[in-house]
N, C-alpha and C positions, 0 to 999 in steps of 0.2 A: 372744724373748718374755720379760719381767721375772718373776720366779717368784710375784710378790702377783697373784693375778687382783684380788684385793678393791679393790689398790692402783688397779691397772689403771680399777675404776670406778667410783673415789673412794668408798667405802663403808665400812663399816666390817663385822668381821667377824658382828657380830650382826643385819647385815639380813636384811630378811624377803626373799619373794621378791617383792610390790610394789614393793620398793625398790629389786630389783637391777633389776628390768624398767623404772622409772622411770629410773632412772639409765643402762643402758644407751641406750634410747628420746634421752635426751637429747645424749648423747654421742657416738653415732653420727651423729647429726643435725649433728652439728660438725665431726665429724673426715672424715663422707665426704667421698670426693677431689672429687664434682660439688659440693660446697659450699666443697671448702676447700682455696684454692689452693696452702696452704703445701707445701713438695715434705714434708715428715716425716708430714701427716696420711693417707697409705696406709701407712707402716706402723704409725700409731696405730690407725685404723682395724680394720687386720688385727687385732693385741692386743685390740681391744675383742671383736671378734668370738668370738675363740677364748675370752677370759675370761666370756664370755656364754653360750658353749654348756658353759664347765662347771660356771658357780653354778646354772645354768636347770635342770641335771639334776640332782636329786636323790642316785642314785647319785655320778656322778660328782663331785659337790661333797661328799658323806660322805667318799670319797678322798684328796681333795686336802684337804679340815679335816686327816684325822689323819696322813696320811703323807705331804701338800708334794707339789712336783709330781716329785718323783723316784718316789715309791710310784704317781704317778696314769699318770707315762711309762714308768717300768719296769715296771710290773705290780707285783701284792703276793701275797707268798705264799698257799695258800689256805686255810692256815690263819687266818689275819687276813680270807679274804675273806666273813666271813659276815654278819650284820647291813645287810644291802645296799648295801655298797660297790660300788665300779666294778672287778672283779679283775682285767681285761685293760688289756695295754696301750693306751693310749690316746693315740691320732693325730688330730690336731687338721686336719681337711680340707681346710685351705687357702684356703677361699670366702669369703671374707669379707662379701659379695654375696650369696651364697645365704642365710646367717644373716639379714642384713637385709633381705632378702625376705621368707623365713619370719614373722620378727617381725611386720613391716606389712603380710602378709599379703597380698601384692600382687606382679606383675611387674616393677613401675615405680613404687619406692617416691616418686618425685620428682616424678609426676605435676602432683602440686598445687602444687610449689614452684617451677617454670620454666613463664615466656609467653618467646616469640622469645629462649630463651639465656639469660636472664637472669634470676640467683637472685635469689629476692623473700624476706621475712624469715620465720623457722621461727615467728615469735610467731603465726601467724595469716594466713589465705589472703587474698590483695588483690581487690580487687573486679572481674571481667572475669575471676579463673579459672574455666575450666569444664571439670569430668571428663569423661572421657570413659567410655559407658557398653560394658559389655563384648558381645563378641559373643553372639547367645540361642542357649540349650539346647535343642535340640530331642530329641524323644522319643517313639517310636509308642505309639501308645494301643489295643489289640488290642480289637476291641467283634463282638460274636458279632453275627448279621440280628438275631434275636429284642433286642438291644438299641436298636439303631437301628432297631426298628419302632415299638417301644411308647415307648423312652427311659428312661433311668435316669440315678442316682448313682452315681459312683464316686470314693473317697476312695485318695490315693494319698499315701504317706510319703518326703518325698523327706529327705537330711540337707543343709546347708548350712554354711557358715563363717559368723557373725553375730559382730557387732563387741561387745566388751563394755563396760562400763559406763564405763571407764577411757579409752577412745578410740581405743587405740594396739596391743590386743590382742584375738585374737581365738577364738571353740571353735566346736564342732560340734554342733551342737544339732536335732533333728526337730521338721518341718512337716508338718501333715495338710493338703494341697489339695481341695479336693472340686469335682468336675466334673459339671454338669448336662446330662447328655446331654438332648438333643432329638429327637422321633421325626424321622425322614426326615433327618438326617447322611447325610453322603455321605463316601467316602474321601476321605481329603487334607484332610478339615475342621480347621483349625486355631484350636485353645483357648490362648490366653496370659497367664499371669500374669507380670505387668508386674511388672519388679526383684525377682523371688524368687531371684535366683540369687547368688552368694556376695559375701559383703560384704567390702570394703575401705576404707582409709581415705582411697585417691586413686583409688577410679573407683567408677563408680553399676554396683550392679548388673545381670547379664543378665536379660535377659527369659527366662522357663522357657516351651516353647512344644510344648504335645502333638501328636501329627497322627494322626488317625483314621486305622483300619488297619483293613477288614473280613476277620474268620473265617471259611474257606469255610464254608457251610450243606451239610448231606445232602441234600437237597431242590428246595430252591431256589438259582437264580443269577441276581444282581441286575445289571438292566441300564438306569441312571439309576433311576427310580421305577416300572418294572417289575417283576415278579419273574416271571422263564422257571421250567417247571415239563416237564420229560422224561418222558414213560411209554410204554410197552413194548403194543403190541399186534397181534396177528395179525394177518394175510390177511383173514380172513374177517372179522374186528370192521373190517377200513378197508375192505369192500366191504360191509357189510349192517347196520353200522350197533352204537354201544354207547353207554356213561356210563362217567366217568369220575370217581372218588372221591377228593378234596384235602382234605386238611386246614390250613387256612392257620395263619397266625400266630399269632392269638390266640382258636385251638382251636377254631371252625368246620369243622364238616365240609359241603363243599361236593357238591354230585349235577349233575354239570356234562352233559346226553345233548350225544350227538355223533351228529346224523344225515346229515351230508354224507358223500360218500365223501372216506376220507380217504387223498390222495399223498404223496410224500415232503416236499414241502412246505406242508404244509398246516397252517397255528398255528390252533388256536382261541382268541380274546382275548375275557377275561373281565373287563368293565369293572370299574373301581373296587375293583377285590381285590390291589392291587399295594403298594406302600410308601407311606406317608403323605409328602405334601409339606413338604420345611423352611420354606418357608414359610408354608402353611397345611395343619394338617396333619388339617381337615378333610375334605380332598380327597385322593386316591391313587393311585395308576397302577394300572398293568393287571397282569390275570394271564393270562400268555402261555403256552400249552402245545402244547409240541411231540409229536411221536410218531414212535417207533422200532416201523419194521412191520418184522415177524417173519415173512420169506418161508419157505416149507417147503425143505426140503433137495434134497431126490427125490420126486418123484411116477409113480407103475407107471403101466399102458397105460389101466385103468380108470378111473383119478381124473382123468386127461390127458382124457377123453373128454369124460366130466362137466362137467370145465368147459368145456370147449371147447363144449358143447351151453348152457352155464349162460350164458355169454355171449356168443352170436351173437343179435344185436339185429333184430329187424325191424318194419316199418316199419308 
């Protein structure tokens, strides 16, 4: 490696850091080995690399200005190391590849510059190239019943890579997306924002794609546009007869009587008190309530009798 990084990417020592990023940008684009048959241009290449990652860093380029690259290789005493130099040794990773990824912010910095093998020219992409877009993000979206009953807003921060003004470079920057729930969502319902996903300069971005995920409820358990409703009652309440007190979704209090006899199987369905339809979400399913009878444990010779006299039917 020649000890001038500056040398290394034709600059001189009073550039800024648009310049070294300009000039690296350019020079790498020449020297990579998929561009440049010459056998010298991998280890030009490499040189550019490593001369890139140390003017890019600020530390590290404070180093290398005052004490050359023996103070930035050997380390520097720590008495010199303060003012925010680079004080450790410093090993140059060997990737040359990984650096120009980084840079272009991409996998496959070449994307746009090869159809069927064949380099087309860095001045500008030829007509019939087409990116390839990356695979979507997916991402559960936790929404309580009481959401997908009534529906809401939910505004969610996601961070991204977004390409900057310059073309070739890229930061991290937040987005507010905001998601229009609709009553009667169902699980699995999938919301996508089309190419929110991190930018590059050779492929279109991902699609960002939520998927409904319902929070169990205390109360209710939803079954398509149903909502099942469990309560607890005696013996004596599923042979002679009670009501039953819901409170549904949006704060209704329901007085549901229950005059059948009630078995273990027995639902009582309570029209149109269920989840509103995504389609129309005038309409609503059912409210389906089950019952857990509460048999006695033991019963003595007296109460045995009782019933037994309570329930022998004639005709």
């Amino acid at each position: 490696m020649g000890s001038d990084y500056y040398e290394t990417l034709e600059v001189n020592r009073n550039a800024t850091d648009a310049d070294i990023k300009k000039a690296y940008r350019r020079l790498a684009l020449k020297f990579h080995p998929n561009s440049n048959r010459d056998p010298g241009s991998t280890e030009k290449f490499s040189q550019l690399g490593e001369a890139y990652d140390v003017l890019s860093d600020p530390r590290k380029k404070a180093t290398y200005d005052k004490f050359g690259v023996e103070g930035l290789k050997g380390g520097i005493p720590p008495e010199f190391g303060s003012g925010g130099a680079w004080s450790y040794k410093y090993v140059y990773h060997g990737n040359p590849d990984k650096t120009f990824r980084e840079f272009f912010g991409g996998d496959n910095p070449f994307a746009d510059f090869y159809t069927n093998d064949t380099p087309l020219q860095f001045g500008g992409l030829q007509p019939g190239v087409l990116k390839v877009q990356d695979s979507p993000i997916e991402r559960n979206l936790h929404l309580s019943l009481d959401d997908l009953f009534h529906g809401c807003m939910k505004k969610i921060k996601i961070s991204r890579r977004v390409m900057n003004e310059d073309g070739f470079t890229s930061s991290i920057r937040d987005k507010i997306l905001t998601i229009d729930v609709k009553p009667g969502w169902k699980e699995g319902t999938r919301i996508i924002f089309s190419k929110e996903g991190d930018q590059g300069p050779n492929s279109i971005p991902a699609d960002i794609v939520f998927i409904v995920r319902q929070k169990s409820h205390p109360l209710f358990v939803r079954q398509h546009n149903d909502l099942m409703y469990k309560t607890q009652i005696s013996l004596e309440m599923a042979l002679t007869g009670f009501s039953v007190d819901v409170e549904t979704l949006d704060g209704r209090l329901l007085h549901i009587p229950i005059n059948d006899i009630v078995h273990p199987a027995y639902k009582k369905v309570v029209t149109g008190e269920g989840i509103p339809l995504s389609q129309d979400p005038s309409q609503r399913g059912n409210l389906i309530i089950t019952f857990d009878i509460q048999f006695p444990e033991k019963l003595d010779t007296e109460r045995k009798y009782l019933i037994k006299q309570a329930l022998v039917f004639k005709d």
